[in-house]
N, C-alpha and C positions, 0 to 999 in steps of 0.2 A: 504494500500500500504506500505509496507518494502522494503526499500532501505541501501544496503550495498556498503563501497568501502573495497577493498585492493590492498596494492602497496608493492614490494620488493625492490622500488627503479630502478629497471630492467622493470616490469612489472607493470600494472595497471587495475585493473578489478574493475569492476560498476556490483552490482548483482541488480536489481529492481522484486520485488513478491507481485502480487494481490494472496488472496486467498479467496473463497467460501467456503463452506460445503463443497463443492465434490471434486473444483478443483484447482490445483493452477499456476497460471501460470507466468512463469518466463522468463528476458530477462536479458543475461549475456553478458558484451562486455569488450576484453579486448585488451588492444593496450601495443605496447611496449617501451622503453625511447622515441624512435624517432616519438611516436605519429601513427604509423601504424597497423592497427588493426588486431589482430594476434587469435582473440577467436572473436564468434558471436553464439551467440546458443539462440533462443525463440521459445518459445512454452509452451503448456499445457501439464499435467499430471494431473490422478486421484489422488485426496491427499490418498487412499489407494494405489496408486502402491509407492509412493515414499520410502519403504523401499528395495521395490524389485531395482527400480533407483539405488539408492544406493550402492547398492552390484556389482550389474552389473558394475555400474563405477569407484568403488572400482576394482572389479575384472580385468577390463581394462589396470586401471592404473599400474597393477602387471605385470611387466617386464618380469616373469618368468610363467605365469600365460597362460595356453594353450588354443583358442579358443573352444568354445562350441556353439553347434545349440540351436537357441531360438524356439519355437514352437509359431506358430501366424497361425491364422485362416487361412485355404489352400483357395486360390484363387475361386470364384465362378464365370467363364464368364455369359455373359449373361443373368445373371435373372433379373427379375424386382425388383423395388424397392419399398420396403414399406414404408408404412408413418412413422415408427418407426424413419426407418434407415435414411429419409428423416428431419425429427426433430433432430435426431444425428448428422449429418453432419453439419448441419446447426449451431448448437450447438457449436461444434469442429469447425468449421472454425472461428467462431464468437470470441472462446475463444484465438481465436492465433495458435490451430493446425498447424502444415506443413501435407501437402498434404500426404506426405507418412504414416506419422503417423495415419491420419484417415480412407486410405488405408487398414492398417494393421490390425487395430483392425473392421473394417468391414469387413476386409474378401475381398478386391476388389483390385481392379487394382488403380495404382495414376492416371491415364489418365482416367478411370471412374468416380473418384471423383472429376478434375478438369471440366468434360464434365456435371456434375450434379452440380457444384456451378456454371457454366455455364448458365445451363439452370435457375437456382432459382434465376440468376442477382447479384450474389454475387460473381462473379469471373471475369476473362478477357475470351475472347474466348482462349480456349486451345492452345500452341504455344510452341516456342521455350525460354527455360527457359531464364532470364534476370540473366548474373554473378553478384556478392553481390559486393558492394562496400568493396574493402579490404583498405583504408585509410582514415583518418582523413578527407585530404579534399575531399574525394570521399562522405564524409557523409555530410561534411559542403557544400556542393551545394545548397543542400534541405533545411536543418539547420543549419546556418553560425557558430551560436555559440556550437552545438552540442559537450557533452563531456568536456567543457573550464569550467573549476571554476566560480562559481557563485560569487562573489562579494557581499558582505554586502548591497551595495546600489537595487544593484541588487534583493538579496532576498526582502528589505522591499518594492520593488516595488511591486516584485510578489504578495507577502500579503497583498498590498493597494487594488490592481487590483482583485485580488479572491473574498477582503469583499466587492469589488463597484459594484459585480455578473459577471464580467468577465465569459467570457467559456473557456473553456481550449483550442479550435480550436483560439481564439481571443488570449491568451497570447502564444501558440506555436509562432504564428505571431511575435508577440511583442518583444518577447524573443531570437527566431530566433533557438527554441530548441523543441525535439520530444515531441511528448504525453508522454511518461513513462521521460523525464528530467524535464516538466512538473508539473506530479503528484507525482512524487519523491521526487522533491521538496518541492511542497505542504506539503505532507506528512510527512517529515523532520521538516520542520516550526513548524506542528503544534505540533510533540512530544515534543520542547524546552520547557524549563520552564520559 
């Protein structure tokens, strides 16, 4: 787990990346002076697309910079589904996927993919999207402390509570902060020297 901050003093962004061999997945949140969350972007990528990532959002971010068609597998209604594409999904949702992203690179509908993690009991029944929390306390409901500086007392808790086999579902609790503030943490800890 790699955990990054930056601040402009205006802005504030938290980068957190788990990586695999194949994939890496990342969770970028950024709020601004007043604490209101202005960036949220998670999900997975193949660790081979990420140069193509790259340029794409490079290209983006180019003001003068003309849109271009991206080419992604043409829609296929109604066929069945193989145990392939069945292992994929499951895969991709597991890893943090969004629904559309797994869409795209199968070749299907997002409402098809929501209707098959459905059926596999890894989803909710298909519905009317839930809007994202766009502020601080809209996040601190779930996780009070979510976001807020860790405190010294605070970390050497955390790393009392990890070595006494704590799980990480038991110090979200404790802590009052998400899986990835969590394992970030953790992960931060144990680079010190």
């Amino acid at each position: 787990m790699l955990y990054w901050q930056l601040s402009d003093g205006h802005r504030h962004y938290d980068l957190t990346a788990t990586a695999d061999r194949e994939t890496l997945t990342v969770e970028v949140t950024g709020a601004d002076s007043d604490g209101r969350i202005i960036a949220h972007l998670n999900g997975t990528i193949p660790r081979a697309d990420l140069t193509v990532l790259a340029r794409l959002l490079a290209a983006a971010a180019d003001p003068g910079a003309q849109p271009q068609s991206m080419r992604t597998p043409p829609v296929q209604r109604g066929r069945s589904w193989s145990a392939e594409e069945t292992v994929l999904v499951t895969r991709l949702h597991r890893d943090g996927a969004e629904v559309e992203d797994i869409a795209a690179s199968l070749g299907r509908t997002a409402n098809s993919i929501r209707y098959k993690l459905h059926a596999l009991g890894l989803g909710p029944r298909p519905g009317p999207k839930q809007p994202p929390a766009y502020t601080m306390d809209d996040l601190r409901q779930e996780h009070p402390n979510s976001h807020r500086r860790w405190t010294p007392e605070e970390e050497q808790r955390l790393a009392r509570r990890a070595a006494e086999g704590a799980t990480v579902p038991e110090l979200m609790a404790e802590f009052g902060r998400n899986e990835n503030g969590i394992t970030a943490r953790l992960a931060r800890l144990e680079q010190r020297p």
